[in-house]
N, C-alpha and C positions, 0 to 999 in steps of 0.2 A: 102558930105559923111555923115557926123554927121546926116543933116536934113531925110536924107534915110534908117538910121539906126532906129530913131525917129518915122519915118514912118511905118515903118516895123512891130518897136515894139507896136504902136499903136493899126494898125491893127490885130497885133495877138490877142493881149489885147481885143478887142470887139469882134471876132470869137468865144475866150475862154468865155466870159462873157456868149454870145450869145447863146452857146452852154448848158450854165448852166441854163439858163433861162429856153432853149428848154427840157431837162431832168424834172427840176421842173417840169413843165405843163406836162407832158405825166406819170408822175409818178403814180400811184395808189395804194391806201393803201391796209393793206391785210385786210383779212375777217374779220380776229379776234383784235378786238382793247384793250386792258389792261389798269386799271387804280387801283390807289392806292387806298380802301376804303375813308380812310380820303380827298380824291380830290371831293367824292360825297356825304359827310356826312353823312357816316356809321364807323361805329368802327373797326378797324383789331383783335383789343384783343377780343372784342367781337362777334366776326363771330367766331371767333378760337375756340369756344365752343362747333363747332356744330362737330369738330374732337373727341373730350371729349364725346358728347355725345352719336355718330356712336361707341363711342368703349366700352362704356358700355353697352349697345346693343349688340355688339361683342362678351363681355365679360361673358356676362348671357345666350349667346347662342342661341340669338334669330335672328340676322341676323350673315350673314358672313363680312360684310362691308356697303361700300356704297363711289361711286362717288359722287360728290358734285359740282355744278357753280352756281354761285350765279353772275349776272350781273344787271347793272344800267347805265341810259343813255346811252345805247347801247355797252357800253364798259363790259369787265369780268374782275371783283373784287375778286373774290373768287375762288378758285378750288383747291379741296381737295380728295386724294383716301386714303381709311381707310379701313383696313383690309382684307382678302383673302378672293382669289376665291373657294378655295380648302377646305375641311375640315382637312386637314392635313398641312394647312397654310405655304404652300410652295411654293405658286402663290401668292402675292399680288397685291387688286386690282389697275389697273388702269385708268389713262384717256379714254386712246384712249382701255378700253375695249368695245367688242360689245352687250349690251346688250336687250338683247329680251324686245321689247317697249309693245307689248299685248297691250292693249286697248291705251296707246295714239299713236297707228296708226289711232284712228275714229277722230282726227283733222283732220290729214292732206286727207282721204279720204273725210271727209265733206269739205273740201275747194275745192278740185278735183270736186266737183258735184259741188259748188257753181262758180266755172269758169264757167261751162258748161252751168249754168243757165245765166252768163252774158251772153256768146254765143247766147242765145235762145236755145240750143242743149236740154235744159231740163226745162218745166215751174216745181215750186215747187209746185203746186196744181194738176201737172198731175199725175195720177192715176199709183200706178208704174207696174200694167197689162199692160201700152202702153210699157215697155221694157222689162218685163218678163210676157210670156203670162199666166202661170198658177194662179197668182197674176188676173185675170179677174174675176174671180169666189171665190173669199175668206167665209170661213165661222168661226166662235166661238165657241168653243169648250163648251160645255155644262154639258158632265160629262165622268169620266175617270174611268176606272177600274183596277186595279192594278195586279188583276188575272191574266188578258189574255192580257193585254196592247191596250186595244181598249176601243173608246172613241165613242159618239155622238156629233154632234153639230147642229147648222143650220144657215142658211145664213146671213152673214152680215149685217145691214143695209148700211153701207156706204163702200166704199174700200178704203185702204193705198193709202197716197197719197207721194210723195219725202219728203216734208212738217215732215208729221207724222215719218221716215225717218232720217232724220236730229235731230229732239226732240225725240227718242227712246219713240215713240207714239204711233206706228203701232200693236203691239201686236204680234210682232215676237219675243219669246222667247229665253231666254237662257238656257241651263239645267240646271246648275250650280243654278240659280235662285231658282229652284223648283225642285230638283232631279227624285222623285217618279213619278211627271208628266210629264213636259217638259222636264227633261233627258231622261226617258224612251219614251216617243215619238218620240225624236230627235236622241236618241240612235238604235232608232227601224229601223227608215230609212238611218242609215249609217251617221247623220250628225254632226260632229266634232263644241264646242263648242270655242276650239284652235285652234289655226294654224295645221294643219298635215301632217305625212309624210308619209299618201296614196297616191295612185295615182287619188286623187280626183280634182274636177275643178269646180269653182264657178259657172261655167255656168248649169253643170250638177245639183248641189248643192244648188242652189238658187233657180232654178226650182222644186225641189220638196220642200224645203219648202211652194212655193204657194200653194201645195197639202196638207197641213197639217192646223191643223185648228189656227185658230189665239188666243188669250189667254185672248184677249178682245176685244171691239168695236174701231175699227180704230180712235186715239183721244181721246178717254176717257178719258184714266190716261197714266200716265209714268210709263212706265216699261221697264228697260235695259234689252236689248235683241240679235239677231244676224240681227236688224237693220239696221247699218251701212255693214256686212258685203253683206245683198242685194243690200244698196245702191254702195256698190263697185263694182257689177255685173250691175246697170243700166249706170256706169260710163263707162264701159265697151260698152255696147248697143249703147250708146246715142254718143261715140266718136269714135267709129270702132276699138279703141286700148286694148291691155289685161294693165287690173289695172298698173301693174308697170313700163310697159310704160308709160303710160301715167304720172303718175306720177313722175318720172325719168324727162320727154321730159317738161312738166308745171311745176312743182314743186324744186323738188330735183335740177335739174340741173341751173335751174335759179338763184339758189339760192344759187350758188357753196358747195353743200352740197353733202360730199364726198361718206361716209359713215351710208347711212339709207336711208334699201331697204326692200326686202322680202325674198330673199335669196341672198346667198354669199358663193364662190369658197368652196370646202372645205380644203385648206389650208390656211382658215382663222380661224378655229374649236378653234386653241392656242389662238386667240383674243376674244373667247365665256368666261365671266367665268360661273361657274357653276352652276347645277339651287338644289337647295334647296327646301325642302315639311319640316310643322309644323310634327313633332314626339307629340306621345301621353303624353308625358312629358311633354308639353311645350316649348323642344328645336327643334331642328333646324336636321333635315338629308338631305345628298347631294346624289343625283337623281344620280344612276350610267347608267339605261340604258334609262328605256321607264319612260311617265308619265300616267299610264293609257295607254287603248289600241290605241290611237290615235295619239301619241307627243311625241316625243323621246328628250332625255336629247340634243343632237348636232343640233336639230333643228338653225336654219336655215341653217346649211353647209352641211346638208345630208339628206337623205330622197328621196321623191320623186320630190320634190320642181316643183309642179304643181298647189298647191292650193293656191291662191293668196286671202287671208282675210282682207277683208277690216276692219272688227272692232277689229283686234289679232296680222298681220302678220309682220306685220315690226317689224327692230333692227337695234342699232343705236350707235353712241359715245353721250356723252352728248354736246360735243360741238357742232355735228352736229344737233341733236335737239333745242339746242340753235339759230343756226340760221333762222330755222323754225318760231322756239316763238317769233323771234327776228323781223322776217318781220312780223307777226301776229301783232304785238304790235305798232310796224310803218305805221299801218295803211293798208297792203298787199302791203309794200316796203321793197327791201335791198338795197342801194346803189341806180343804178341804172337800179333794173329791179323789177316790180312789178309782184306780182301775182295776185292779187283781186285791183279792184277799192276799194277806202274808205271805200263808203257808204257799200259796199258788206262784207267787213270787217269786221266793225263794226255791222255790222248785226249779227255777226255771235256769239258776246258777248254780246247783249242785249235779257231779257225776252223772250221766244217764247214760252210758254205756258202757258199764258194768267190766267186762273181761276184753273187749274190741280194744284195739289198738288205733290211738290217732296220728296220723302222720304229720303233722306240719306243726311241731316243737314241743315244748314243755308244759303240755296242757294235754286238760280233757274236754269234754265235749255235755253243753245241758240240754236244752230246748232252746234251742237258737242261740245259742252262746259256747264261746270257748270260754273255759276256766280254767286259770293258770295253775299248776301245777310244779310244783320243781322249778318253776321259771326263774331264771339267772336275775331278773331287777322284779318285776311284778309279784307281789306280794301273794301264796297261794287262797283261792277262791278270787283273786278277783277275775272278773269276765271282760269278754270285748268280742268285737269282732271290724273285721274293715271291708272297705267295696274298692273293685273292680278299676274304679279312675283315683286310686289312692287317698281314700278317706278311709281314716281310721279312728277307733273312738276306745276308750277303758273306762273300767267304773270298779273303784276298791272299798270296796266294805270297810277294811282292817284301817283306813286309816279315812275314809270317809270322802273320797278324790273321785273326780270327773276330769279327765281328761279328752281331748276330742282336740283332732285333727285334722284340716279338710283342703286337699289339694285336687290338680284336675287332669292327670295324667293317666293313660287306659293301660292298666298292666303292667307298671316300673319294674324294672326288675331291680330299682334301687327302695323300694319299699323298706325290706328288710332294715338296711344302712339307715335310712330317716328317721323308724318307727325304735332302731334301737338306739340312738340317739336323745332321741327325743325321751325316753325313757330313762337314761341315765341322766337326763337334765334335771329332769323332775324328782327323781327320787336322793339325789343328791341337795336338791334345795329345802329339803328337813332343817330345822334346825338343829331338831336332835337327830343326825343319822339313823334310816331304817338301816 
């Protein structure tokens, strides 16, 4: 009897063990992993600065706040929300706000084209007249007149290629760039240099740009423009799916990335905070209705939510940006689903324009990315880029860092002052000084 009881208890003993084993192995961690700064040799006193710093900012009435994540080897060390949505400071900002990414949507649409190129769906030297036919016949705008808003030009030597595309090469302008010219051009035929809430569609959209003249010779020089957002329309062509599909179905969804799309329900409007324009002062006023004739303050939860912009339209939490940067910097891995091969990857942060000169600081230029170069704090190769209502993001290889930073302001001209700042926060909370 004894020996059966023994027995008994044995066997349950190994079921039970068995069982804990089988749990362990099926386990799976979650997306988001946490570690103490000091576990990766950064400082906590010293990141904590960068709250000090967002709120003098605040305080001078230059921004409203600012989200903050700061990650290293893959893990998030940092995360910070500092100040309100509202100018009546009665929302404070938070994490899980939504905020309008503008221009770093032209990553994740340049990665979008660079799957398609692994595909074969898209060579990067083809001619982007093979997916928008008006782009066959390109011409260079020659001279412009301000009277009557007509211009001359004459025909290209060479045409945009996906290539030129990817490197903001192509000579497809922005208004904002040039107001007098390329605003009024781009103005003249109805086309939005933001996201809008017409009832407009890239496909219509993209095609009359081919009809308009270009602003230079395909290649020439770098000039940021509404580049990526035609390459969001050959993503389109070249995969049978509208942009956010596709992006959703390759990107987004692979990548368990919950929240950062092109539009959203509008009873998510509470989750928007608010967008702010520079006053002639110097300070800061918050946007009640439209921005301009094109853009309305609750973009993306209302409107007509049809035009799908590849270089403007997305918005996002920062953590779900984060995982984006996160497979970016992994090489086109999370876990275990990839989006880009390596080498394709990587590509995508080195050099691509060769001898052209870039304007706008100590960097060069990849496939949707600046990469720092010579830069005064940023380590060189690391990349980044920022959007239009003052989000900005970095990702350094050299030392294995995610930075990301998300404010809601249209055009700061105190960008510079915050982004350098914030930069010397971080690169000073080493323990071993870079």
């Amino acid at each position: 009897m004894n020996r059966s009881i023994f027995l008994l208890a044995l066997t349950t003993f190994l079921i039970l063990c068995s069982c804990k084993r089988e749990i362990k192995t099926v386990s799976v961690p979650d997306k988001f992993q946490f570690e103490l700064p000091s576990e990766v040799g950064m400082e906590a006193d010293s990141l904590a600065k960068i709250e000090k710093m967002v709120m003098d900012f605040v305080e001078s009435k230059k921004f409203p706040g600012a989200v903050t994540l700061i990650a290293k080897n893959g893990k998030i060390i940092y995360e910070s929300e500092v100040g309100w949505s509202d100018s009546s400071r009665t929302e404070p900002y938070r994490k899980d706000h939504l905020f309008r990414m503008a221009s770093m949507t032209k990553p994740l649409v340049s990665v979008a084209a660079m799957q398609l190129v692994e595909s074969g769906k898209i060579g990067l030297d083809d001619p982007v007249g093979k997916y928008i036919p008006t782009f066959n016949e390109t011409k260079v705008i020659t001279s412009f007149n301000p009277i009557d808003t007509t211009w001359t030009s004459e025909q290209s030597s060479t045409l945009p290629t996906i290539r030129h595309l990817l490197t903001q090469t192509a000579g497809v302008p922005y208004g904002f760039m040039n107001p007098p010219v390329n605003g009024a051009i781009l103005a003249k035929n109805g086309i939005p240099d933001l996201s809008t809430h017409l009832p407009l569609t890239v496909e219509e959209t993209m095609s009359k740009i081919g009809d308009l003249p270009l602003i230079h010779e395909p290649g020439a020089k770098w000039m940021y423009g509404l580049n990526t957002d035609v390459l969001g329309r050959v993503v389109e062509v070249a995969s049978g799916q509208k942009l956010d599909d596709y992006i959703r179905k390759n990107i987004t969804q692979p990548l368990e990335i919950e929240k950062l799309d092109f539009y959203f329900n509008d009873s998510l409007t509470v989750d928007l905070p608010k967008v702010f324009v520079p006053a002639p002062d110097g300070t800061i006023t918050q946007i009640a209705s439209a921005m301009g004739p094109m853009y309305i303050a609750n973009y993306p939860t209302q409107g007509a939510k049809t035009y799908l912009s590849g270089g403007s339209g997305m918005t996002g939490t920062a953590r779900d940006y984060f995982l984006f940067c996160q497979a970016m910097l992994n090489d086109g891995v999370l876990g275990n689903k990839r989006i880009l091969k390596a080498e394709t990857a990587q590509s995508m942060h080195k050099d691509q324009i060769d001898t052209l000169s870039y304007p706008w600081g100590a960097s060069r230029f990849g496939f949707g990315f600046a990469v720092a170069n010579g830069h005064s704090t940023l380590p060189d190769g690391t990349y980044s880029w920022g959007g239009a209502f003052s989000t900005t993001f970095w990702i350094d290889p050299a030392n294995d860092l995610i930075v990301i930073q998300l404010r809601q302001v249209l055009q700061s001209p105190d960008n510079n002052d915050i982004n350098s700042r914030l930069e010397e926060i971080v690169y000073s909370s080493f323990t071993e000084k870079k």
